[in-house]
N, C-alpha and C positions, 0 to 999 in steps of 0.2 A: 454365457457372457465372458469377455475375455478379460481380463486384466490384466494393465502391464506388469513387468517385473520392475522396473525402476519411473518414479515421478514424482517432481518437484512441486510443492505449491508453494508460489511466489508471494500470496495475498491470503496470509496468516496471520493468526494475533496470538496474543500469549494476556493474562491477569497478571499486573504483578506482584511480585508475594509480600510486598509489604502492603500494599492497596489490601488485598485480601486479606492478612492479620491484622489492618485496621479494622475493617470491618465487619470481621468476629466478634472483634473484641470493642465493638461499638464507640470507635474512637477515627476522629480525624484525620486523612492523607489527604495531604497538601490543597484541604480545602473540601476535598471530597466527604458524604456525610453519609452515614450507614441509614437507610429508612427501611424499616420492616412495611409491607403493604400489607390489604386488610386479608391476602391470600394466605400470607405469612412469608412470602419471598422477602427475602432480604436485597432490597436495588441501593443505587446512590444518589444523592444527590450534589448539586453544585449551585447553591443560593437558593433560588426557585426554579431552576432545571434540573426536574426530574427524570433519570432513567431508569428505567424498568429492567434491563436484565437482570437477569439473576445472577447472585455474585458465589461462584462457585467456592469449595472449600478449598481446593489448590490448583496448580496448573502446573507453572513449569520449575516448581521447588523439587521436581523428580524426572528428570529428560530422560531416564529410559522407558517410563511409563508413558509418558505423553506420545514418545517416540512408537511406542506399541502400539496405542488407540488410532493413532493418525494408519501406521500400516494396515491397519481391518478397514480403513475406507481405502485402501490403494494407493498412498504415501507416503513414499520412501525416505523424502527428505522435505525440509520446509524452510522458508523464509521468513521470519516471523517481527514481526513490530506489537507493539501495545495494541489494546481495545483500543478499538476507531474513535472512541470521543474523548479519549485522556491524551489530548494536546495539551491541557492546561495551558494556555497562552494566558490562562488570568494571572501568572504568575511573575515577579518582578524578582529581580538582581539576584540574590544568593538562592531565595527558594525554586528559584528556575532552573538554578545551576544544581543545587540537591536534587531535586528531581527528574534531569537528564542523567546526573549520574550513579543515580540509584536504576533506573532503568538500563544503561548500557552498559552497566558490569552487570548486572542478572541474566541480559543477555549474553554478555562474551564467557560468561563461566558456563552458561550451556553450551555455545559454537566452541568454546576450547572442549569441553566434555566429551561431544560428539562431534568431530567437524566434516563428518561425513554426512552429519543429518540435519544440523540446524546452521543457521546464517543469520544474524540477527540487522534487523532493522533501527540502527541507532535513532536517541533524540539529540535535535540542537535547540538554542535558542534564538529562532527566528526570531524571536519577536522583542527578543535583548540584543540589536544589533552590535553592541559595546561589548556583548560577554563571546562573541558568534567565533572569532577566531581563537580565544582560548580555548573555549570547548570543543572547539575540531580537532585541536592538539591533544587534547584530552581521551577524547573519541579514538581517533588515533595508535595513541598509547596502549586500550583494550582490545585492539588487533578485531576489532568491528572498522570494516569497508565499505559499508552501505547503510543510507541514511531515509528515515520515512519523511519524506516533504510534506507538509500540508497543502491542501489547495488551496490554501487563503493564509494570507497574518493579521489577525487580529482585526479579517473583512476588508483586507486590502489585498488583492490580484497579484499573481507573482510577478509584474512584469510593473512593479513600483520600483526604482534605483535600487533604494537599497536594499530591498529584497532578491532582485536581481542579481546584484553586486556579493552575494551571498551566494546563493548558487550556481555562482562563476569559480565562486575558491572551492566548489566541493567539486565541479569538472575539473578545473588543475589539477586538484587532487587525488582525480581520477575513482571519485568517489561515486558509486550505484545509487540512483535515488529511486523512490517508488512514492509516485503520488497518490493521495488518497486522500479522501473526503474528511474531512471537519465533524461533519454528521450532526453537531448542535447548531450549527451554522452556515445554512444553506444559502447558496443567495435566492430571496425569494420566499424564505420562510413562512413570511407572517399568510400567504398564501396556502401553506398547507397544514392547516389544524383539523384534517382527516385523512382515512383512509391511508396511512403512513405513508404516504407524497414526501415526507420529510426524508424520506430514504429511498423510494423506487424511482422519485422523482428528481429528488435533489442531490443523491450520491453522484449519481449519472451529470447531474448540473455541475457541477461543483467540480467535475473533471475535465467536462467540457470548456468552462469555463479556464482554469488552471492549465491546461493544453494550450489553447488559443493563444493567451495573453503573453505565455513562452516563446510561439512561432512569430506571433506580432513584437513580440521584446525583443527580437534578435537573435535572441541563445543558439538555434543551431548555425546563423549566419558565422558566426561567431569564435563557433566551437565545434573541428570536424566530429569527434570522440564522445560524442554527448553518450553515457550510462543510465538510463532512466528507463522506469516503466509506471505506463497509467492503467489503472487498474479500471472495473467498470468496463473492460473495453474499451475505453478511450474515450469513456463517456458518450456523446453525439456526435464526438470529432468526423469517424470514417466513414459515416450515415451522413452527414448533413455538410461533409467539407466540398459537394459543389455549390451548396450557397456562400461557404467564405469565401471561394474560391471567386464566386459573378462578382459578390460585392467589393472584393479587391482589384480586381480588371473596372469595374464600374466609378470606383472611388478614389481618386489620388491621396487622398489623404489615409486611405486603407494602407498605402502602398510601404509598412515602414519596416520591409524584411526584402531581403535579394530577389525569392520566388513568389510566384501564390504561393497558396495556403496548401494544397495538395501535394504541394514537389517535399514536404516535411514529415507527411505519413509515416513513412519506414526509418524514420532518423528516430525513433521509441521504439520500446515494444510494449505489450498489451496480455490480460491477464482474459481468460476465458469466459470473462463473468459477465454473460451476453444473456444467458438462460434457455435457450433457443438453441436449435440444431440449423437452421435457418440462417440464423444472424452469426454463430460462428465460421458456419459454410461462408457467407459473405465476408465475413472480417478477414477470415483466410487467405479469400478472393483479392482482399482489399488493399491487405499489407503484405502477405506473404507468410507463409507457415514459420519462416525462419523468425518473425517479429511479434508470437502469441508462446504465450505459456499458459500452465495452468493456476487459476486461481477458484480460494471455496471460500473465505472469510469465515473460515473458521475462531473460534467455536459457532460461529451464528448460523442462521439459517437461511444465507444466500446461496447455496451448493446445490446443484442439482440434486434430486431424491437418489439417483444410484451413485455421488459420487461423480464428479469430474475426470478421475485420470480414467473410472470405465467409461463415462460416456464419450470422452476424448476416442477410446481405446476400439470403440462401437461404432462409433461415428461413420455410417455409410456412404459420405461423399468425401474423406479423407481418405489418402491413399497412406500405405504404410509408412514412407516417410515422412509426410508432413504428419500423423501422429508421433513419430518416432521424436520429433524437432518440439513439439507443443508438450509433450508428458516429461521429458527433460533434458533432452539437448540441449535447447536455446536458456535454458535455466544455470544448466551446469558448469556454460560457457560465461555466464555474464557476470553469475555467483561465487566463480572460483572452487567450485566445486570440486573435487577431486574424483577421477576419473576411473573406471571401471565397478566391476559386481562386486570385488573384495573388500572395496571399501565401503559399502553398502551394508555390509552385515557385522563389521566390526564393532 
């Protein structure tokens, strides 16, 4: 089996270290509430939403070690945001502003640490439209340039005004965004109390969904330069975009963007998390090698069993360069990554 010598994973998370010495020490973060199970794992919760992961002892209070663990799967560098459900959108005015900016200086003291290995995925306050440009400025300030969007605020679609109007000032600002699922908050939820459909089914939605309503809101009409990746693959977008594609030739009232829906494909790029060698060979097909990176949604257990940068690296209907472009080219170019093997190992 080969493995590369250099790859990026774009769809990474990190615990953060206050989150986790709360809930050692069986005390409160911004809401969140330490529950031992009858297993003895220690999860969280948020009112009456229960999450079962297990909440590890540390994670990124030590980025050369975490930097290690990640290289034994075949990851040289990462891009990293919070666990996928701590949006906290339940949060109002000051405690929202505490805890974005407790989150992106944990982050920017790792990217200053290492800034050959880590990039962090800021938070904003979507859902505090009043506080949204102080805290870009803010954001800013900790030399973090890339921001983790939700695919939803607070259950409303990204292509509501002033959601929109929001992530117009992070393209000015020529700011990286990566969408990604909500995860307590699927559209379609009360639909899936099995089989965890809340996740196989609804991550994938919730991308789809948050994709669509950007191409229909105008945003790349708009904006040549759009920075953005949907993770998921793109959720159902590049599988099922000749049906937006009929029903906007079919429907004038579809029609509320310059192109169909298909001429907008390759204006994003897209994270590997297809699970399939299949449907990455498609997606490939679809947008172009130059528009897929690698994603594992680490620590959890969406990663293929060998690791993505080998399965990327094995991949027998990729040719060398479009691996070369998926494991971290198109990462290192979008990331700001710093360029060559020397800085790889510093």
């Amino acid at each position: 089996m080969v493995v590369p010598e250099m790859s990026v994973d774009v769809h990474s998370h990190f615990w953060p270290n206050g989150l986790l010495k709360a809930a050692h020490a069986g005390t409160d973060w911004f809401g969140w509430e330490p529950v031992r199970l009858a297993s003895g794992t220690l999860a969280l919760a948020l009112g009456d939403r229960l999450v079962r992961f297990p909440v590890p002892q540390a994670d990124l209070a030590d980025p050369a070690t975490r930097a290690e663990s990640r290289r034994n799967r075949g990851v040289d560098a990462e891009v990293m945001m919070h666990v996928g459900f701590l949006w906290n959108q339940h949060l109002d005015g000051q405690e929202a502003v505490m805890h974005g900016r407790e989150l992106n200086e944990e982050l920017a003291a790792a990217q200053a640490d290492r800034p050959a290995v880590y990039r962090g995925l800021g938070v904003l306050p979507f859902h505090a439209p009043e506080l949204f440009e102080r805290e870009l400025g803010a954001l800013l300030e900790t030399g973090l340039r890339a921001v983790a969007l939700p695919a939803s605020v607070r259950g409303s679609n990204l292509d509501e005004p002033g959601i929109l109007r929001m992530v117009e000032q992070l393209v000015d600002a020529e700011i990286t965004m990566l969408i990604h699922p909500t995860y307590l908050d699927p559209p379609g939820r009360l639909r899936f109390p099995r089989y965890y459909f809340v996740n196989s089914i609804g991550a994938s939605l919730e991308c789809t969904v948050a994709f669509m309503s950007l191409i229909h809101g105008g945003l790349f009409d708009r904006h040549d330069d759009v920075k953005m990746v949907i993770v998921q693959g793109g959720g159902g977008v590049p599988y099922e975009i000749g049906r937006f594609s009929l029903r906007y030739h079919e429907r004038s009232d579809l029609r509320t963007m310059a192109q169909p829906p298909d001429a907008y494909l390759r204006r994003v790029h897209y994270d590997c998390m297809v699970a399939d060698s299949d449907s990455l060979a498609f997606l490939v097909d679809r947008v172009g090698a130059d528009r897929v990176m690698i994603g594992t949604d680490h620590p959890f257990k969406s990663d293929v069993p060998q690791g993505a940068a080998a399965w990327v690296s094995n991949h027998p209907r990729l040719d060398k360069s479009q691996k070369s472009a998926i494991l971290g080219d198109n990462a290192r170019r979008l990331f700001h990554f710093p360029a060559g093997s020397d800085a790889w190992t510093s």
